[in-house]
N, C-alpha and C positions, 0 to 999 in steps of 0.2 A: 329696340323701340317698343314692340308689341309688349316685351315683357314686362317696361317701365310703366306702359298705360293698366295692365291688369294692376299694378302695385298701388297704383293712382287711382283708378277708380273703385277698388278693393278699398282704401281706406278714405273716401271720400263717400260712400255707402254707407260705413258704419258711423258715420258724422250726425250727428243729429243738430242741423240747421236751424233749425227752428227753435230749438230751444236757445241757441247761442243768439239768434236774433230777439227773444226775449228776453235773456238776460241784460243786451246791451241797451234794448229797451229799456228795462227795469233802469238801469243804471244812468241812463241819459248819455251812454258811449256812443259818439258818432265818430267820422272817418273823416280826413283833411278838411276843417271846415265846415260840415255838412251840417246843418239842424238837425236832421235823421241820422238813428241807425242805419247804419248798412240791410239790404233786403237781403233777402232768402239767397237770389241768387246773386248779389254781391259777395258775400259772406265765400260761397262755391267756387264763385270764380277765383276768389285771392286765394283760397286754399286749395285748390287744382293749381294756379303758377307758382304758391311756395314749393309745393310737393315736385313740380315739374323743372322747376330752379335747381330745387336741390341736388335731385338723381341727375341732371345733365352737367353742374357744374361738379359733381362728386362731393360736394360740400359733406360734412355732419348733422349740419341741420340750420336753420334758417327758422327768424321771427317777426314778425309783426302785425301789427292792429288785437292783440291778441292769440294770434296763431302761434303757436311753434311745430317745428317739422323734423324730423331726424330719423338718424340710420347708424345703426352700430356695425354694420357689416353683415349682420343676419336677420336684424330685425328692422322694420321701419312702423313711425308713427305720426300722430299730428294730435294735439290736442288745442283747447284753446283755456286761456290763462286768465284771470280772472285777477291771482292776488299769489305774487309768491314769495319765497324770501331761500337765502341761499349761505353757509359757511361760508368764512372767509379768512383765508390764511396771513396771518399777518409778521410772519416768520418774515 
């Protein structure tokens, strides 16, 4: 447990909150409903329970509101998502 919280708050520090709160600004992205962006620490709080989801249920990685979270087995990350697009095998 000690070692999941250093992994969590390790990349929860290098997060820069305030800008993802302005972009969603910018953007007029709110959350279930809301007129508002999510705050500062809205924003922290879902990305501390993705990150804390993930490593307890062992998952890969986990997404929403923008967030994505994951772990390859020696690395973990989280970034937030803006606009992406992806291959698709049609084999």
């Amino acid at each position: 447990m000690k070692h999941q919280n250093l992994i969590v708050a390790g990349l929860l520090a290098k997060l820069d909150f305030d800008k993802i709160a302005k972009v969603m600004q910018c953007l007029e992205w709110s959350w279930n409903q809301s007129e508002d962006a999510p705050s500062h620490s809205q924003l922290k709080a879902t990305a501390e329970r993705l990150l804390t989801e993930m490593l307890e249920k062992g998952n890969t990685g986990i997404a929403t509101g923008g967030f994505e979270v994951w772990h390859n087995g020696q690395e973990f990350g989280i970034r937030f998502v803006v606009e992406s697009s992806a291959t698709v095998d049609f084999d």
